[in-house]
N, C-alpha and C positions, 0 to 999 in steps of 0.2 A: 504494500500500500504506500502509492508516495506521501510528502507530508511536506510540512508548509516550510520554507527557505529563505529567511530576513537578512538580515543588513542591520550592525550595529551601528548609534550615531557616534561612537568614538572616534570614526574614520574621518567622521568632518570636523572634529574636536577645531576650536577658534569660531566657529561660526556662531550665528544664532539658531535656536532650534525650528525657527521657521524656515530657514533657508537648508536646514538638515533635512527636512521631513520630504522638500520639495526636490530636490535631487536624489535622494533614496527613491522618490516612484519612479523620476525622470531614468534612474538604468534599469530599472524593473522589477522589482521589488514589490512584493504586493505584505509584507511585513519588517517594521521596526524594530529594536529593542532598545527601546529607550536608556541610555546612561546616566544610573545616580552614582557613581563608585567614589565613595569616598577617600578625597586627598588625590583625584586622579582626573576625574573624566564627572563633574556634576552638572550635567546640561537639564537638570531639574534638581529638586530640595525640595520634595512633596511637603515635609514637617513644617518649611515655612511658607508655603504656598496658602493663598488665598483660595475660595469658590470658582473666582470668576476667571483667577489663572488657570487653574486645572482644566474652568469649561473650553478657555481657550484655546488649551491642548487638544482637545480632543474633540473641537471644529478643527484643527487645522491636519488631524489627520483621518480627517473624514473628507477634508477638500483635497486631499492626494491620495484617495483610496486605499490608504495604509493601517494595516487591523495588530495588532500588537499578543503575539502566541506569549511572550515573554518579556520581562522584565529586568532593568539589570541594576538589582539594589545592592551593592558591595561594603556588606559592614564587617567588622568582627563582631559574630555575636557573641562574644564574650568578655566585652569591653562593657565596663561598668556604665550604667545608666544609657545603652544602647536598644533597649528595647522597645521604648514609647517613640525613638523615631523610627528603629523598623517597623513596627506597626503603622505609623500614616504612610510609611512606604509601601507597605504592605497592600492599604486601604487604598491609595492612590494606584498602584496596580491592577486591581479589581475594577475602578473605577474607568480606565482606556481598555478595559477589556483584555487585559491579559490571564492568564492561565500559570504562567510559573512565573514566580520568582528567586531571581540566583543572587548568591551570595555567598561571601569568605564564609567558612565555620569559624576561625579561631587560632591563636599561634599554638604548635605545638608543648607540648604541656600542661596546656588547659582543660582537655580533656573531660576531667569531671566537671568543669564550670561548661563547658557544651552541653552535656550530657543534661545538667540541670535548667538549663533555659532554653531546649529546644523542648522541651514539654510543653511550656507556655508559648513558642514559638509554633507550636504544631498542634494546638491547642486552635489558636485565631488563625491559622491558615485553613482548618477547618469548616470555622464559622463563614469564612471568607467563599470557602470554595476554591482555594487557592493548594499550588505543588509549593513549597519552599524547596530550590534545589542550591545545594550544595557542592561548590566548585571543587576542582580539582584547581589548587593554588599555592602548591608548597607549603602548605599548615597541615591544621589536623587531617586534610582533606589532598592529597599529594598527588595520590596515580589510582591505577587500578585497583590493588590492593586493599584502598581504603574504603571500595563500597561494602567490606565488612559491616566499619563503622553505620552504615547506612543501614544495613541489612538487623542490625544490634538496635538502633534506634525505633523497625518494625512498624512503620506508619507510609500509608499511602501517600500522606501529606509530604512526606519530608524524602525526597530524593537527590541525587546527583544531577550535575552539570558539569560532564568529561569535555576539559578545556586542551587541545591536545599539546595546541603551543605553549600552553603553562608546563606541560609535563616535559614538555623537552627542557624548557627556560630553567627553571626551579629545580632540577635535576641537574643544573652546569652543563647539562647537552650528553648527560651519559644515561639516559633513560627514553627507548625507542618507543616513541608514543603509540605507535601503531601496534608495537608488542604487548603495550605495557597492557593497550584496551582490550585485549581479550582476556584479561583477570577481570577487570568491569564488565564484561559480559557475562561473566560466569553469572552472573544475577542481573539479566536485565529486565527485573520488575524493578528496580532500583535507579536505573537510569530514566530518566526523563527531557533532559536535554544535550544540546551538544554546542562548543564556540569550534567553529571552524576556523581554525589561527593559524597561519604560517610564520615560521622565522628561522633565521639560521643565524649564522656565526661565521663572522668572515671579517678578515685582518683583525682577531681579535674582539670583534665590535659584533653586538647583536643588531639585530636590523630585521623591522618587521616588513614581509612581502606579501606579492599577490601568493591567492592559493593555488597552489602545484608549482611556485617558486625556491619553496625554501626546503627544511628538511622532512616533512610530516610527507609517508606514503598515502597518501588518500585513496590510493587505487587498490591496496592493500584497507584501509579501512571500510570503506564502502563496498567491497569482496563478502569482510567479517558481517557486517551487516545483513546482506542479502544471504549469506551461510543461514548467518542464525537466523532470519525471517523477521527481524526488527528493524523498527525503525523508529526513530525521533529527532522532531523539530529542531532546528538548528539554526544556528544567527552566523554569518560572515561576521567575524569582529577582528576587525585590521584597526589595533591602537598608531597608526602610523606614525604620530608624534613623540613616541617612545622609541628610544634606542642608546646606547650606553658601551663603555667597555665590558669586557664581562666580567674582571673584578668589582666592579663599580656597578652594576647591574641597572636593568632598564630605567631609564628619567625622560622624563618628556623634555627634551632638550631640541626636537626639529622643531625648526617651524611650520608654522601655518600655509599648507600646500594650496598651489591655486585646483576651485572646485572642480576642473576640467580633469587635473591630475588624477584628483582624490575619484573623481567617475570614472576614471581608464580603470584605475586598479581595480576598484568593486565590480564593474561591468565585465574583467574577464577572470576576477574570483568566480562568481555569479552563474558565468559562464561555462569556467571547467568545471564545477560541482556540478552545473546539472547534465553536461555532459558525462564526467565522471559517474556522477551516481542518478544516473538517468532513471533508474530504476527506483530510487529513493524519493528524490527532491522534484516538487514542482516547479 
């Protein structure tokens, strides 16, 4: 069964969010994923949002025919007094029509502080109607491996979102994403979403690219896919504004690409995925 193939607005990071929503249709896109990641990419802040801001969102992507599968609410949920703004994130998600929302778990060590506030995080995803999914992002929540954690948690609410580019990034580039995703497949009633990321490592420097540029097999992932007879929604999320040495790792340090640019690259992301996984992706 194919299934719905979006565009994050991270790629057009500098702009405003009308001129993001309006180029997202313009290369073909018939869904967004909206960017709140905190300390990175907030092209909204549901928690201090107004009525009449949010109604504005969501005429303007009704005037580009852009329906929103996903959400990209990037917090640690384990960071003290974090929870009453995931919640209007939360609630602001439900509200443009989205279905998941992703997000960090937590640094490593926290563990039992996860453990304890995804109850009440899976609790109000609940009431919501809503997946809370759970990045693969070098914390609690790493690679494959950790849809354990997910599987220990035991709620329909509370899934994964297997980032492939994180798992090569977060790994120093010694963990083959495409390998790593057939341990996350091993349960995939646990997975729920997927970021479609490419990057590689070159003179030392990370460098985010189109997809089927950099180092992720996708022809290999999308294989696994059709193997196992699964499939899920998936967002293009090309942070192009990030790039770094790799001791120093990823900073938004490029600048602000002209939108022509920033449309090449998405339109033939866009492109080999649905070629690649013709089978998969609308």
């Amino acid at each position: 069964m194919k299934v719905a193939l979006g565009v994050g607005t991270n790629a057009y990071d500098g702009y405003p969010l009308e001129v993001m929503l309006e180029q997202i249709s313009k290369v073909g896109a018939e869904f967004v994923e909206i960017a709140a990641i905190k300390g990175y990419f907030e092209h909204v802040r549901p928690e201090k949002m107004s009525g009449e801001e949010k109604e504005k969102i969501k005429a303007l992507l009704k005037k580009n025919n852009l329906s929103c599968e996903s959400f990209s609410s990037h917090v640690d949920l384990t960071e003290e007094g974090i929870l009453p703004v995931f919640k209007k994130r939360m609630e602001f998600a439900k509200e443009i029509g989205a279905k998941i929302v992703n997000t960090n778990s937590g640094p490593l060590g926290k563990e039992k502080k996860l453990y304890e506030v995804i109850k009440e995080v899976d609790e109000y995803a609940k009431s919501l109607g809503l997946i809370v999914a759970l990045e693969t992002h070098g914390d609690i929540i790493s690679g494959g491996e950790d849809i354990k954690i997910i599987k220990k948690i035991d709620s329909p609410n509370i899934k994964m979102n297997y980032d492939f580019g994180n798992v090569f990034y977060f790994s120093g580039g010694k963990i083959r994403p495409e390998k790593d995703f057939e341990k996350a497949l091993e349960y995939p009633e646990c997975i729920c979403h997927l970021h479609i990321k490419d990057i590689k490592l070159e003179n030392n420097e990370w460098k985010i690219v189109p997809i089927g540029e950099g180092v992720v097999d996708y022809e290999r992932v999308f294989y696994l896919l059709e193997k196992n007879r699964v499939s899920f929604p998936a967002s293009i999320e090309l942070p192009l504004r990030l790039g770094g040495k790799k001791e120093e790792g990823l900073k938004k340090i490029n600048p602000v690409l002209p939108l022509d640019e920033i449309n090449n690259i998405i339109k033939r992301s866009l492109d080999y995925v649905r070629k690649v996984g013709k089978d998969i992706y609308m």
